[in-house]
VEXGULUM-147852 format. One line per 10 residues: number of its first residue (from 0); their letters; for each residue y, x, z of N, C-alpha, C. Coordinates in steps of 0.05 Angstrom, whole numbers. Layout:
! residues N
NUM	a	Y,X,Z,Y,X,Z,Y,X,Z; ...
//
This chain:
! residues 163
0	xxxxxxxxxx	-124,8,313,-119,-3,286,-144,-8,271; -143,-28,252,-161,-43,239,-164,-30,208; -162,-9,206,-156,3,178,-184,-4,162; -176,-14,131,-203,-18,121,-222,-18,128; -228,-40,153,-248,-48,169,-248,-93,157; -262,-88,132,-270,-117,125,-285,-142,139; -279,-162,142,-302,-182,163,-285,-188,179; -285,-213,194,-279,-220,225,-293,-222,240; -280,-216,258,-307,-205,280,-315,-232,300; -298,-256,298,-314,-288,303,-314,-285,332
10	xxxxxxxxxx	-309,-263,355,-315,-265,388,-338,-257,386; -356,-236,381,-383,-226,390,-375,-190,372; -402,-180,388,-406,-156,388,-425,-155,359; -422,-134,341,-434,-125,322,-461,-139,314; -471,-127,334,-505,-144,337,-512,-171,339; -487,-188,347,-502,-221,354,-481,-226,329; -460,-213,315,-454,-221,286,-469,-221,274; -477,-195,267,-495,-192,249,-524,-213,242; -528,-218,278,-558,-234,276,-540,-263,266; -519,-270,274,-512,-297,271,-507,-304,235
20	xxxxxxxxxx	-493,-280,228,-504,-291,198,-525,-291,177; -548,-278,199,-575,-275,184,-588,-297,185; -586,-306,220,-591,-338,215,-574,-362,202; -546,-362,194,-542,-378,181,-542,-370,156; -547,-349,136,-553,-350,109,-575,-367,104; -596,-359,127,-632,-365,125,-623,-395,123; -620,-406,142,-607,-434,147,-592,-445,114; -574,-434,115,-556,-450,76,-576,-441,61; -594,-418,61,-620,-424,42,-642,-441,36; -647,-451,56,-670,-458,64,-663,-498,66
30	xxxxxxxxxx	-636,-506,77,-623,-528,78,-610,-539,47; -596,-511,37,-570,-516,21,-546,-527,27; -545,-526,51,-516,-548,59,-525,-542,91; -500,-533,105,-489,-534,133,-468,-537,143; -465,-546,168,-444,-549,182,-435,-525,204; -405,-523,194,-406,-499,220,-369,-492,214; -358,-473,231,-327,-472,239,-326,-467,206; -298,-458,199,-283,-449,172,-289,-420,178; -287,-402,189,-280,-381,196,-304,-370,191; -325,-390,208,-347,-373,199,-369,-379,171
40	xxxxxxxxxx	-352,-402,162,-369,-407,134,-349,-387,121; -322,-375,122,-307,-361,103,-327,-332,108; -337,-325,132,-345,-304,131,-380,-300,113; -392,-329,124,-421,-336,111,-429,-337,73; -397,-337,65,-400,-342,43,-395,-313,25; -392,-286,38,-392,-270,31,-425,-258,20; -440,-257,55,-472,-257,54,-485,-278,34; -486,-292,37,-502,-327,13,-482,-308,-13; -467,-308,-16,-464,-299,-55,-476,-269,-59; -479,-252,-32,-491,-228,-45,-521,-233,-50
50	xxxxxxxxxx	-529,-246,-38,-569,-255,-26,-574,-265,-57; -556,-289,-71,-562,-298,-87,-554,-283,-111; -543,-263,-115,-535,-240,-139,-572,-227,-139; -576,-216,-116,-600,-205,-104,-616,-218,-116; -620,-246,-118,-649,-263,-131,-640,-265,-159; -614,-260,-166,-611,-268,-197,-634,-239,-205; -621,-212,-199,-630,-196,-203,-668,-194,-206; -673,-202,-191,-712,-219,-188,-726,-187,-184; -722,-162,-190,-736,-147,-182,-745,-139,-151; -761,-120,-140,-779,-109,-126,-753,-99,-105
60	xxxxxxxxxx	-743,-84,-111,-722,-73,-98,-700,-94,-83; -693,-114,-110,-679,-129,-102,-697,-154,-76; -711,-152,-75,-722,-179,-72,-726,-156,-34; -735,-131,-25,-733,-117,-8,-709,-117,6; -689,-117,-9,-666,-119,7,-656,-139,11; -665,-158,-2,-655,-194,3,-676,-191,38; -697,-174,41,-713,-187,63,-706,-169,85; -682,-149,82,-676,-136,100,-651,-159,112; -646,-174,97,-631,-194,121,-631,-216,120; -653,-231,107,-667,-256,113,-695,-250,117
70	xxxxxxxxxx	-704,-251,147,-724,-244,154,-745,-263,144; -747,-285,136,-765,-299,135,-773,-301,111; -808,-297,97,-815,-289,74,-817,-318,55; -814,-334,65,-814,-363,55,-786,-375,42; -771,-359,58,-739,-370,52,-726,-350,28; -747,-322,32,-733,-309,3,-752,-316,-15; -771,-324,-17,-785,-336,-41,-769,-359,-51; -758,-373,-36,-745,-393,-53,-725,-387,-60; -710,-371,-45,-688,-355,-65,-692,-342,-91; -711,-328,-87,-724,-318,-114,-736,-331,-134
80	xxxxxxxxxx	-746,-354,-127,-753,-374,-146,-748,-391,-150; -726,-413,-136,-718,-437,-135,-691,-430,-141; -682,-421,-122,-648,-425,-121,-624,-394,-147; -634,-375,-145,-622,-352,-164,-631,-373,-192; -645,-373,-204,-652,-389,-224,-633,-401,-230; -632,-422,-216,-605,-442,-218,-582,-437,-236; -571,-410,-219,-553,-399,-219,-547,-383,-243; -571,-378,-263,-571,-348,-280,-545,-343,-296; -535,-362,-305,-515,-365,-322,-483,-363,-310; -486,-363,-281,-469,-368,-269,-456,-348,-263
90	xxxxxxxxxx	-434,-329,-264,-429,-300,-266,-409,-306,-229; -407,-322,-210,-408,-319,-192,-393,-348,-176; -392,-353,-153,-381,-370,-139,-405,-387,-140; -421,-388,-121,-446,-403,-115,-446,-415,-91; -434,-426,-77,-422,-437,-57,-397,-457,-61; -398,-464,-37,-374,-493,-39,-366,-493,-17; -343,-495,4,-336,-501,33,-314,-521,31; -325,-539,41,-315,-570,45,-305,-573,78; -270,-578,78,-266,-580,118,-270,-611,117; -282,-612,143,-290,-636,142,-268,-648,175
100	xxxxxxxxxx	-251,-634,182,-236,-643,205,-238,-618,224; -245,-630,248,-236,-623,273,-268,-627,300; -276,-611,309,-302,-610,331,-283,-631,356; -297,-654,361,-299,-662,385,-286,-654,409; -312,-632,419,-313,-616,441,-282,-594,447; -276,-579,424,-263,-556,428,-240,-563,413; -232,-576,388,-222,-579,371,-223,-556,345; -242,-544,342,-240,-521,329,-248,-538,299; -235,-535,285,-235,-542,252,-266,-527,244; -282,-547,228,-305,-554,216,-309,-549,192
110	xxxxxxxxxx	-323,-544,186,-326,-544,158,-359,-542,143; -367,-559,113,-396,-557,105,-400,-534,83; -408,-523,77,-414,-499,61,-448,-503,52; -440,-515,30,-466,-515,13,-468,-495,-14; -501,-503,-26,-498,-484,-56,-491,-505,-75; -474,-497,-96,-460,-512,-116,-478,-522,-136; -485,-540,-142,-506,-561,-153,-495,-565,-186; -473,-563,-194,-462,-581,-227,-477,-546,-241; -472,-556,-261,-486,-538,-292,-459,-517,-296; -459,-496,-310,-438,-481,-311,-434,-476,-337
120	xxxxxxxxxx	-412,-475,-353,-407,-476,-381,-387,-453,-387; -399,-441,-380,-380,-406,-395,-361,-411,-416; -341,-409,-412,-319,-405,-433,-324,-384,-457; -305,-388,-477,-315,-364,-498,-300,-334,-492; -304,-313,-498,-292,-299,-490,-276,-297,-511; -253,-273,-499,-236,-266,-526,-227,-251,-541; -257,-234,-543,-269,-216,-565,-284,-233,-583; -290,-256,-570,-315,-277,-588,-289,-283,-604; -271,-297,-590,-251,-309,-605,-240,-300,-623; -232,-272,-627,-214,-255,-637,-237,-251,-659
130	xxxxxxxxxx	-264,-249,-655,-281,-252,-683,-280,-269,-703; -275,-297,-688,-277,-311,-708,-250,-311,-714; -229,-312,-712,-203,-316,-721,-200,-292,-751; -207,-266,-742,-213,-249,-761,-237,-250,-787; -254,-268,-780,-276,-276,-801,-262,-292,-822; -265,-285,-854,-269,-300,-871,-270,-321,-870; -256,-348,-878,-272,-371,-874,-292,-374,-899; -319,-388,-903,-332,-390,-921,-312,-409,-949; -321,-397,-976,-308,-419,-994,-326,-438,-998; -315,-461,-1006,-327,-485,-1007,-320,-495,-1027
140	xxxxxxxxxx	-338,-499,-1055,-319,-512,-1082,-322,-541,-1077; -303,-550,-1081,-293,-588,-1087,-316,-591,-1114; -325,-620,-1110,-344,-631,-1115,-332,-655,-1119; -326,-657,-1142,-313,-699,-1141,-334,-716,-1139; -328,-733,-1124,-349,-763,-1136,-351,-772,-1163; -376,-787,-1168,-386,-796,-1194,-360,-824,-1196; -355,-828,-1171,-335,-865,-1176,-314,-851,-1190; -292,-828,-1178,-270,-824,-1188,-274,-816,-1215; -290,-798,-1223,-300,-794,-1249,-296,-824,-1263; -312,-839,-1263,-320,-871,-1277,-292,-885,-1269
150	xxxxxxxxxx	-267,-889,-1258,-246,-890,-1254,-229,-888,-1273; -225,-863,-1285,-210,-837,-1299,-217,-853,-1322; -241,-851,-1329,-260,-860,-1355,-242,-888,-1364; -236,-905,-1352,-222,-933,-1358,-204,-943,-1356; -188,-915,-1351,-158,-910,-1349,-145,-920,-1385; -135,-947,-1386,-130,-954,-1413,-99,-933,-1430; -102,-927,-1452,-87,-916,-1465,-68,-939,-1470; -40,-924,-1478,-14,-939,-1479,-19,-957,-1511; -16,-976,-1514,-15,-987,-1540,-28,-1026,-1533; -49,-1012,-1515,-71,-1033,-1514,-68,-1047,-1495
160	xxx	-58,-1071,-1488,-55,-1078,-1467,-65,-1114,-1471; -77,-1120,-1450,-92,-1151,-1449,-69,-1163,-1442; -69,-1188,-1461,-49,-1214,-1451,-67,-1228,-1443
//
C-alpha cells in the first residue's frame, strides 16, 4: 500500500527520478519552456514552483538549497536574479502546462510547461475591503457656480413683463 506516499513514480527507481527532475527543472530554468509527457510536467511543476518560491526568498540559505537540486551554478543565478524577480508579487502558480496532443512514436500524450510571462494584479483583500466600507466617507460642501448664481439674479418678478 501507497499510504501518504506523494509523487508518481513515472517507471524508474528513486534515483533516475529524482535525477530526471533535476535535469528537467535545470532545463524549464534555463529554457523557460519544454516539451515532455503530462505526467511528467504534472510531476515537474511541483519542483519549478518550489525552486522559484526559493529565489523569491533571495537569501544564502535559500539560494543553498535551490543548489542542492539544480546542480548548475549558472542556472541558479538566473533564478535568483532573472526569473524569482519576475515573480515577486506573485503569491504562487508560476508555471503553465499546455497538451499539445499525442507522441508519434508511442502515442503517449505531450505536453509544454513553461514559466508564466503576463503581470499579476492581486485582488483586494477582504479586510482591505471591509476597511473601507467601514471608513467615514469624507464631507464635501457643495459649491455652486458663479452662472447659476447670475441666473437666479434675472429671474424677473411678477408684475413686469416685456410685450
Amino acid at each position: 500500500m501507497r499510504h501518504n506516499k506523494s509523487g508518481k513514480r513515472l517507471g524508474r527507481n528513486s534515483s533516475h527520478r529524482s535525477a530526471m527532475m533535476r535535469n528537467m527543472v535545470t532545463s524549464l530554468i534555463l529554457h523557460e519552456k519544454i516539451t515532455t509527457t503530462d505526467s511528467r510536467a504534472k510531476e515537474l511543476r511541483k519542483v519549478a514552483e518550489r525552486m522559484i518560491t526559493l529565489g523569491k526568498r533571495g537569501d544564502l540559505h535559500a539560494r543553498r538549497q535551490a543548489l542542492a537540486v539544480i546542480r548548475e551554478r549558472k542556472v541558479v543565478a538566473k533564478l535568483f536574479d532573472m526569473v524569482a524577480p519576475r515573480y515577486k508579487d506573485r503569491p504562487g502558480g508560476y508555471t503553465r502546462i499546455i497538451k499539445v496532443g499525442s507522441r508519434l512514436g508511442d502515442n503517449a500524450p505531450q505536453s509544454i510547461i513553461e514559466l508564466v510571462e503576463e503581470g499579476f494584479t492581486p485582488k483586494p483583500s477582504k479586510k482591505a475591503a471591509v476597511a473601507k466600507v467601514d471608513a467615514p466617507a469624507p464631507k464635501v460642501e457643495k459649491v455652486e457656480e458663479p452662472t447659476q448664481v447670475a441666473e437666479e439674479a434675472k429671474v424677473e418678478e411678477p408684475g413686469e413683463e416685456n410685450a
